[in-house]
C-alpha positions in Angstrom: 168.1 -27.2 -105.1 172.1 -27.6 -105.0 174.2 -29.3 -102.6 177.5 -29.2 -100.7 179.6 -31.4 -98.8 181.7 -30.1 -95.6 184.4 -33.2 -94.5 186.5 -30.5 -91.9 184.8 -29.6 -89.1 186.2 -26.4 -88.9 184.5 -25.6 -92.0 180.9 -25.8 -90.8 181.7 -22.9 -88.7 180.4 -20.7 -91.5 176.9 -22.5 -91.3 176.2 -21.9 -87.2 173.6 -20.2 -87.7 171.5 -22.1 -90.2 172.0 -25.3 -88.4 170.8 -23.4 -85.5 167.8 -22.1 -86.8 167.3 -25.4 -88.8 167.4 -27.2 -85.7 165.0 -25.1 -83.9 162.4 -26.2 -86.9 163.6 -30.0 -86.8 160.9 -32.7 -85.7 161.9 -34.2 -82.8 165.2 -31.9 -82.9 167.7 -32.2 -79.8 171.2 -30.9 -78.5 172.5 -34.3 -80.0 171.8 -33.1 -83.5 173.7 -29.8 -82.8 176.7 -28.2 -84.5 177.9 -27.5 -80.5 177.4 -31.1 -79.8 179.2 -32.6 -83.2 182.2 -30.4 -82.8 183.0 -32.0 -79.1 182.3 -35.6 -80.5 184.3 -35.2 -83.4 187.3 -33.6 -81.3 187.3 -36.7 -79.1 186.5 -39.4 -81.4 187.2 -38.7 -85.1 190.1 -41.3 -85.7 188.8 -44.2 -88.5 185.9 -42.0 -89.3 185.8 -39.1 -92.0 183.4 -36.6 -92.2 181.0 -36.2 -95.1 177.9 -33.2 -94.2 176.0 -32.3 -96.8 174.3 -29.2 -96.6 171.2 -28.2 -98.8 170.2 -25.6 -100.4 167.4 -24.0 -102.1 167.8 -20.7 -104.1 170.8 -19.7 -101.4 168.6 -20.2 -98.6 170.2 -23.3 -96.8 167.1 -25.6 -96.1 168.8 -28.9 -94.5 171.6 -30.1 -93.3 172.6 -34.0 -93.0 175.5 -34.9 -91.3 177.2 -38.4 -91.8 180.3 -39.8 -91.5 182.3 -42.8 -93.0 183.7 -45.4 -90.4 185.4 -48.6 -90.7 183.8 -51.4 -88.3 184.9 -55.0 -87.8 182.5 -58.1 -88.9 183.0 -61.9 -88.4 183.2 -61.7 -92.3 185.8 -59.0 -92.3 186.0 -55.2 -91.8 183.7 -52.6 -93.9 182.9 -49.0 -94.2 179.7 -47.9 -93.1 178.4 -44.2 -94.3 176.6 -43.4 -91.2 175.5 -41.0 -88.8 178.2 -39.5 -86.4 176.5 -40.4 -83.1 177.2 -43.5 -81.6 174.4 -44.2 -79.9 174.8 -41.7 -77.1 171.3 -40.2 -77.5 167.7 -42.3 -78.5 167.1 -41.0 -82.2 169.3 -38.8 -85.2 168.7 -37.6 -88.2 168.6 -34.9 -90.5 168.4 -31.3 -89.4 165.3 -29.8 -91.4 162.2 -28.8 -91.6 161.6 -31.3 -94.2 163.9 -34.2 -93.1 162.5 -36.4 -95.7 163.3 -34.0 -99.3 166.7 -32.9 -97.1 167.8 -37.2 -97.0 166.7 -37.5 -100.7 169.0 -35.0 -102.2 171.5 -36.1 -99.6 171.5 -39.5 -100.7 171.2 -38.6 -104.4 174.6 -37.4 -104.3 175.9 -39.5 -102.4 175.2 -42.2 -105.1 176.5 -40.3 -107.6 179.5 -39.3 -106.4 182.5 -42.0 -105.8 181.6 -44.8 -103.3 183.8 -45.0 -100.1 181.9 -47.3 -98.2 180.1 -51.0 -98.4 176.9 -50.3 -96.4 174.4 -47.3 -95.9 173.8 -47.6 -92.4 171.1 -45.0 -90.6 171.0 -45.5 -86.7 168.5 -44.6 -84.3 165.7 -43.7 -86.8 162.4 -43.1 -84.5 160.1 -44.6 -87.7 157.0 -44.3 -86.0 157.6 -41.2 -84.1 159.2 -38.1 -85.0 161.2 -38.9 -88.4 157.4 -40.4 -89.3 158.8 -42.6 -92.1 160.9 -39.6 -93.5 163.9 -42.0 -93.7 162.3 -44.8 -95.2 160.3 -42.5 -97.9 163.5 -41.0 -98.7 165.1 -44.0 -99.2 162.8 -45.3 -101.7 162.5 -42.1 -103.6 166.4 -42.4 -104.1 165.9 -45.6 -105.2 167.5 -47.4 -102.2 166.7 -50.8 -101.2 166.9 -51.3 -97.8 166.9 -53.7 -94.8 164.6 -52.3 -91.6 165.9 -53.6 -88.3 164.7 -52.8 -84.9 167.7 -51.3 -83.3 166.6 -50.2 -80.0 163.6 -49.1 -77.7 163.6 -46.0 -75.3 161.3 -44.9 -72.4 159.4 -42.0 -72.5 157.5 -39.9 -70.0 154.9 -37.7 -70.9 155.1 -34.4 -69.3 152.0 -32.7 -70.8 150.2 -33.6 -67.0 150.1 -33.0 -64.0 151.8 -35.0 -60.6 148.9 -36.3 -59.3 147.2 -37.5 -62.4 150.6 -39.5 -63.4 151.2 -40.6 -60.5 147.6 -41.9 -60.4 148.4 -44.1 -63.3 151.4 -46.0 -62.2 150.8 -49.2 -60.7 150.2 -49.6 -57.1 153.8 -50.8 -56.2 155.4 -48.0 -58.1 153.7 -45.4 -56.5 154.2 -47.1 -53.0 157.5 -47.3 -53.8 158.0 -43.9 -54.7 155.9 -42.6 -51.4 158.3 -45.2 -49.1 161.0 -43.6 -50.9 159.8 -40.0 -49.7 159.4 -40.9 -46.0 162.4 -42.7 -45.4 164.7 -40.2 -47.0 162.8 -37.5 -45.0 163.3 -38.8 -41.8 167.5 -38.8 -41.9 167.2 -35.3 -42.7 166.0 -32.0 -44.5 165.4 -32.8 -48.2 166.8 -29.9 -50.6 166.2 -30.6 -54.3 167.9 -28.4 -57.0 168.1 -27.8 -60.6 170.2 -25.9 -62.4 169.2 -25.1 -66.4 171.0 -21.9 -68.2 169.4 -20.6 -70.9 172.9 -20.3 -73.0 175.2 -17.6 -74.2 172.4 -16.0 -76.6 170.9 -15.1 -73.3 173.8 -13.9 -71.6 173.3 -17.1 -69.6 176.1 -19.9 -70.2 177.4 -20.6 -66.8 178.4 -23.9 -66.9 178.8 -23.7 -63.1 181.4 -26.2 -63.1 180.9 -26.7 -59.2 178.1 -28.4 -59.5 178.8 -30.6 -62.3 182.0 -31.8 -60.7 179.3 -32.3 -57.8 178.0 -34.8 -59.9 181.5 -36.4 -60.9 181.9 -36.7 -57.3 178.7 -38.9 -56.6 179.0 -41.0 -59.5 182.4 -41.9 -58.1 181.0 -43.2 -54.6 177.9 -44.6 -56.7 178.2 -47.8 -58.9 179.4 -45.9 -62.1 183.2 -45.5 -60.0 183.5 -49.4 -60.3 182.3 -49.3 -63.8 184.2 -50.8 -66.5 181.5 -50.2 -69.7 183.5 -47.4 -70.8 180.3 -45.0 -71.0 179.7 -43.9 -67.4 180.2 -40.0 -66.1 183.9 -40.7 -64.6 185.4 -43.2 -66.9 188.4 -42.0 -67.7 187.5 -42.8 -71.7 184.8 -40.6 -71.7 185.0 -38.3 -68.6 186.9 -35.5 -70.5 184.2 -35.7 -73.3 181.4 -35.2 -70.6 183.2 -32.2 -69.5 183.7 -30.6 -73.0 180.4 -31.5 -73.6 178.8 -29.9 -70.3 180.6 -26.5 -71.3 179.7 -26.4 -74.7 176.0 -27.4 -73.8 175.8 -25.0 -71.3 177.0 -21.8 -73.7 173.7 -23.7 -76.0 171.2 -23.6 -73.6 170.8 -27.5 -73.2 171.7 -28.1 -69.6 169.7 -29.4 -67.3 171.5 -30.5 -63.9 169.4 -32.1 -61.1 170.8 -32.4 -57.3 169.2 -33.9 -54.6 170.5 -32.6 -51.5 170.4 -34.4 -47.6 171.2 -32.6 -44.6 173.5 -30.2 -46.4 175.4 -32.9 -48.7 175.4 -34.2 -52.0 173.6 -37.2 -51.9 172.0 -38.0 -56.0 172.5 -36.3 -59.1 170.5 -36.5 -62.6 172.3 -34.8 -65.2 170.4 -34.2 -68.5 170.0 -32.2 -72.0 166.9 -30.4 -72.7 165.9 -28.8 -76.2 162.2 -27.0 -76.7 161.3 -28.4 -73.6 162.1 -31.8 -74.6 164.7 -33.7 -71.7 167.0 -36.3 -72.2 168.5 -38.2 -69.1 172.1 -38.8 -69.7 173.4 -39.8 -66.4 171.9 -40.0 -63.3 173.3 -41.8 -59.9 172.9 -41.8 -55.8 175.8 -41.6 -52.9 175.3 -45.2 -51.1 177.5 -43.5 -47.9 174.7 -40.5 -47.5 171.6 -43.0 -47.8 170.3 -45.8 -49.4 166.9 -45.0 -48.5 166.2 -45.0 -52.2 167.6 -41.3 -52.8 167.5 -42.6 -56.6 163.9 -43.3 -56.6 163.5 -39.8 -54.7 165.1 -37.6 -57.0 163.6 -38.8 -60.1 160.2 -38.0 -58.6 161.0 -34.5 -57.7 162.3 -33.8 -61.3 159.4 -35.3 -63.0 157.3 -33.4 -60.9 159.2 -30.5 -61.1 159.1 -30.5 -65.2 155.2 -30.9 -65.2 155.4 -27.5 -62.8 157.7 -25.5 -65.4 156.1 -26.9 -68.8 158.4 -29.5 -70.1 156.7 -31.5 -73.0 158.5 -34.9 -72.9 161.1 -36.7 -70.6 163.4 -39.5 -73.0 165.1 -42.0 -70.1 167.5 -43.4 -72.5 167.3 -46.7 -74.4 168.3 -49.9 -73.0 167.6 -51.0 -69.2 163.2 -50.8 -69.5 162.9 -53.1 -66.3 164.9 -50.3 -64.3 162.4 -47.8 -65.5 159.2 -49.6 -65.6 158.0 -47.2 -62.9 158.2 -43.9 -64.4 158.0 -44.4 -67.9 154.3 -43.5 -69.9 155.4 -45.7 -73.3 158.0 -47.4 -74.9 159.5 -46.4 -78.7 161.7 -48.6 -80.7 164.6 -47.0 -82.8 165.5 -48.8 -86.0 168.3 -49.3 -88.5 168.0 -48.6 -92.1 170.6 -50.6 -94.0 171.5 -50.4 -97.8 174.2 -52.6 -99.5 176.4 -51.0 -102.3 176.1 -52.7 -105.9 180.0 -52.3 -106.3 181.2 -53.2 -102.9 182.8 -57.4 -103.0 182.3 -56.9 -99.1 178.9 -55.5 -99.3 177.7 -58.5 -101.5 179.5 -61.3 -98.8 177.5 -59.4 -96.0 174.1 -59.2 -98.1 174.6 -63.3 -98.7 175.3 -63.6 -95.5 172.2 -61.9 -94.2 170.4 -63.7 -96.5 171.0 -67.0 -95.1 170.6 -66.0 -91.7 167.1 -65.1 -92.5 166.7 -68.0 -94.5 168.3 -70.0 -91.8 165.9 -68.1 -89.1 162.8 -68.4 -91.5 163.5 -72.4 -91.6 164.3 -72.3 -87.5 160.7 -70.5 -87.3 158.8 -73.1 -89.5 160.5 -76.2 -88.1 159.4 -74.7 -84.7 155.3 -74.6 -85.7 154.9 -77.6 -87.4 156.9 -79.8 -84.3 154.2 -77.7 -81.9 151.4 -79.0 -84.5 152.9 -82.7 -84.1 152.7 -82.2 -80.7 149.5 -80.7 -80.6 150.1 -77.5 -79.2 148.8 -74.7 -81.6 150.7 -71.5 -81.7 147.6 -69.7 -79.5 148.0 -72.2 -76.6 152.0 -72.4 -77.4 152.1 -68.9 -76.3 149.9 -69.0 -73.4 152.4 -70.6 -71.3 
């Protein structure tokens, strides 16, 4: 096997179509993980970070690809350069694109320790351990000798689409699915119901509309909804992000990986659910409801319809985004946590401050923790009854 690192994006032009075709083989793979869906992030947010992709090879044939960047972050012990994926967080999981993710990250991080340092930490986000990476991540790390730290990071609602309606709506709880069903009538009696979705199948197909109507449709609603008052910085219209979204929306469009949901009453736009699907696996990115057409719980109503409308087409699994679970408690079939893989460099000063520091505040929780049982043993309260109330 060789090895070669890309730091211009321009430059992984050449490789389109192995990352494509890598991609399609990936575990877990998504539009996130995509060349088209790098090139829009790094236009928009490459300042204090520099590219490092290292692309692997095996007798020519180009087996993996891991892309990573360098960024510098702020700590209350100072700032630090973190080697880490380009992603921030805008999707549930990343990581290498491969058939083998796990010998693809070895040879990655072989090099990397053998070439000259430029950052403190090794930091992998959003690593699905116990779902599609499958300890890949962790393995690799070891075999690369690589001591690590595991943290949870995050936890992200799933819905399993390999059923039918009536079966999962059988197995949400009685106040979900009466919530859903009120939902249904009230909507349906201010007017006729029209739900649409729109999914192109991409350029390869001669099929990359992006339709721009309808996804300025959804611009329109999240204004009136309570993204337009949002100040988070993340939301479909904030003007930090709203030209990103747009860039994005073409691009994923030309790829195939749209998947735009409209819920229509009486002839107007009254919801939107705008997602990426990949292999018949849908993320939710945005979704959001026009208070001023109903508030009959047109949210609640659209969701329905497009979960039911997936199980009708074949779509495997629906990811509703990390973060928020109470919001989604209704719909979703099981929870996943995301973790953080984090290695300190043996030449970094800052690297060995932040590793002490860590090290006391586990020591520090550790002592918090044992301090904790033995007063509930003084008082007589075991941890078993402790817990119980």
């Amino acid at each position: 096997m060789d090895i070669i690192e890309v730091n211009e994006i321009k430059d992984l032009e050449s490789y389109r179509n192995d990352w494509n075709r890598l991609l399609s083989v990936t575990p877990g793979g998504s539009f996130f993980q995509s060349l088209d869906w790098l090139a829009i992030y790094w236009q928009h947010f490459h300042e204090k970070q520099y590219l490092r992709v290292f692309v692997v090879r095996d007798a020519n044939e180009v087996t993996g690809i891991v892309p990573l960047c360098v960024r510098r972050i702020k700590t209350k012990l100072g700032s630090c350069s973190i080697l880490t994926y380009p992603f921030d967080d805008w999707g549930s999981y990343y990581g290498p694109v491969s058939a083998d993710p796990e010998t693809t990250l070895k040879v990655a991080l072989d090099l990397i320790q053998a070439s000259q340092q430029d950052w403190d930490l090794i930091d992998l986000r959003c690593v699905d351990t116990d779902g599609f990476d499958a300890g890949a991540t962790e393995r690799a790390m070891d075999a690369s000798n690589l001591s690590c730290k595991k943290f949870e990071w995050d936890q992200t609602a799933y819905v399993d689409l390999n059923q039918d309606w009536d079966t999962y709506l059988a197995g949400r709880s009685g106040k979900a699915r009466q919530t859903y069903l009120r939902a249904e009538k009230r909507v349906a009696k201010e007017g006729e119901i029209e739900f649409m979705r729109y999914r192109p199948r991409g350029e390869e197909y001669g099929d990359g509309d992006p339709r721009r109507d309808l996804y300025e449709i959804c611009e329109a609603i999240a204004r009136q909804s309570w993204q337009g008052n949002s100040t988070t910085g993340t939301t479909l219209t904030h003007e930090k992000v709203a030209q990103f979204f747009r860039d994005t929306h073409e691009s994923a469009a030309r790829f195939g990986a749209v998947d735009l949901n409209l819920l229509y009453l009486s002839g107007k736009p009254a919801a939107f659910n705008y997602n990426y699907i990949y292999q018949g696996r849908v993320y939710s990115l945005r979704m959001g409801f026009d208070p001023a057409v109903s508030n009959k719980g047109l949210g609640r109503l659209l969701m329905g319809r497009m979960i039911r409308n997936s199980m009708e087409i074949g779509d495997q699994l629906l990811d509703i985004g990390p973060g928020s679970l109470d919001a989604k408690k209704y719909w979703y079939t099981s929870v996943e946590s995301s973790y953080r893989y984090v290695h300190y460099s043996q030449v970094s000063k800052m690297a060995k401050v932040l590793q002490t520091s860590s090290r006391i505040a586990d020591w520090c929780r550790d002592r918090f923790m044992h301090d904790l049982e033995n007063e509930k043993q003084d008082s007589g309260h075991s941890s078993f009854s402790a817990s119980r109330h």
